[in-house]
N, C-alpha and C positions, 0 to 999 in steps of 0.2 A: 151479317145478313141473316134475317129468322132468326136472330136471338143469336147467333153464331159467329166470335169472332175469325175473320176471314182472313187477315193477314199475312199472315204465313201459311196458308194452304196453297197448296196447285191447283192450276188453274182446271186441271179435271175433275176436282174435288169440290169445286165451286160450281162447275156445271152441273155435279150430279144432284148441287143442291136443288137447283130451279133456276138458275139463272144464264140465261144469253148474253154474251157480248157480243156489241158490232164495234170491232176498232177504229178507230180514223185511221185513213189511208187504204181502205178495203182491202184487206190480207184475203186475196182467195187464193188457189193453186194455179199459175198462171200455166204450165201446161198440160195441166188436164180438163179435161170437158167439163162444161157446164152439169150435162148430168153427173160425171162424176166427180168432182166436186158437192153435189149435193151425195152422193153416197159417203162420202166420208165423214160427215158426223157419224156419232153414235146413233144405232134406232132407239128410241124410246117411245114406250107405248105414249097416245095422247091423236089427238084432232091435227097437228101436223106432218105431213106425211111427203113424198115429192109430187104426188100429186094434186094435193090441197096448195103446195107452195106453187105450182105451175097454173093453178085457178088464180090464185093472187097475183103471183106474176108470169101471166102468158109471152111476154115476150121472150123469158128466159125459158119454156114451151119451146117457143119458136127458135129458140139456139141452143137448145141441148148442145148439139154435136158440136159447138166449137168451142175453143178454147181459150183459156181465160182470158190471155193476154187480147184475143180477139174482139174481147169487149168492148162496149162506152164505156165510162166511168161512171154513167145511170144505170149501166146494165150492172157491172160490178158493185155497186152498191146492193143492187135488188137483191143479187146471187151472194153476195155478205149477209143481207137481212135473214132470206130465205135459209141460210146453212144454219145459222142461228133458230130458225125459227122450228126447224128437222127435230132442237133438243126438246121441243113442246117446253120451252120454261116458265115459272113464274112469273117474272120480269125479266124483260128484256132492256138491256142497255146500250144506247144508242147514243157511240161519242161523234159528233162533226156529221151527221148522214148527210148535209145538203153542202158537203165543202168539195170546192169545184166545180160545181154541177149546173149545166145549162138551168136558168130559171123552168125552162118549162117540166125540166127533169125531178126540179126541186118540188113541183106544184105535187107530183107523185108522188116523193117519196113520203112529203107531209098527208097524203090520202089516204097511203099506205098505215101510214103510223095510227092516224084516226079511225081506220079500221078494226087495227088490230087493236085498240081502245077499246071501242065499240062491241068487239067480241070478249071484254073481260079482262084482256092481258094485262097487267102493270110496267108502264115504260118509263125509263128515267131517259133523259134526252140531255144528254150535252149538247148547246149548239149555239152559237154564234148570232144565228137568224132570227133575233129576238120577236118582232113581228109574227113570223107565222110560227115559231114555238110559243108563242101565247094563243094563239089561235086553237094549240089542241093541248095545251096543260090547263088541267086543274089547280095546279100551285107549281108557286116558282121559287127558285133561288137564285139570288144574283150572287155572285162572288168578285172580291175586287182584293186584288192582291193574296189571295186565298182565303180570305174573309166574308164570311156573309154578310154581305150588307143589305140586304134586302130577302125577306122570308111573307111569304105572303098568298092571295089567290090569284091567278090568271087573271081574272074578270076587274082584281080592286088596281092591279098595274094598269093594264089596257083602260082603266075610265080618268087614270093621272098620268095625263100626255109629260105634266113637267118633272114628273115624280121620274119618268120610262124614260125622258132624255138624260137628265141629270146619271142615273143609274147606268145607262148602254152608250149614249153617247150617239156617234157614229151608227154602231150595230142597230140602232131604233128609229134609223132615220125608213121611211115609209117607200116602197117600190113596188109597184106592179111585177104579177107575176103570173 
């Protein structure tokens, strides 16, 4: 990562580089509050702050005081993004965000993501959701059996409908949302 094999480093030692993790399964601290949970990263200076991440997601504002376990698993995701986003990193990495997630909850967190695009950030996205992950990548990877099989731009998959079934399958089949 930056030139820097990452391997065997810890995992704080790869934060301090620039880089966020959101893991699948939203690891937050289920019985601590919302707000604290977001004090629990480290501060580092930068544009993210708890109060820059409660503009972005005001609902998680609106439930500071509870606690984790009290959440959606939309809300938990956001308060996964948001603790991530406390490290001001680099890139942010973003494994499964929309798994599980009511459709309407998914439409967010992909707004979310093309925001923080929008303002510069670099995001690698794992995800499943091949449709609306081409909707906010630049370029994509398909992997099949841990293989790339596919290396390319967002815009040249999404105009080769037979190219995007063949590759996802299932995953590319088209659903409102």
């Amino acid at each position: 990562m930056f030139g820097t094999e990452t391997t065997k480093l810890p995992p704080y030692a790869i934060a301090e580089m620039g880089v966020g993790f959101v893991p699948e399964g939203r690891k937050i601290f289920a019985n601590l509050t919302v707000e604290e949970n977001l004090k629990v990263p480290v501060d580092r200076p930068g544009k993210w702050t708890i109060q820059t991440v409660y503009e972005l997601f005001p609902r998680l504002q609106e439930r500071r005081n509870n606690k984790g376990r009290q959440l959606s698993g939309g809300e938990q995701e956001m308060l996964s993004i948001a603790r991530a986003l406390l490290l001001n990193p680099k890139i942010l990495i973003l494994d499964e965000p929309s798994q599980g997630l009511a459709p309407l909850i998914v439409r967010e967190v992909f707004r979310i993501i093309t925001q923080m695009r929008a303002e510069g950030m670099s995001v690698l996205l794992v995800e499943q959701n091949v449709r609306m992950s081409l909707e906010v990548a630049d370029w994509v990877y398909v992997l099949n059996d841990g293989e790339i099989a596919y290396s390319g731009t967002a815009a040249d998959l999404q105009a080769d409908e037979g190219l995007l079934q063949s590759l996802a399958g299932v995953s590319a089949e088209k659903w409102e949302i």
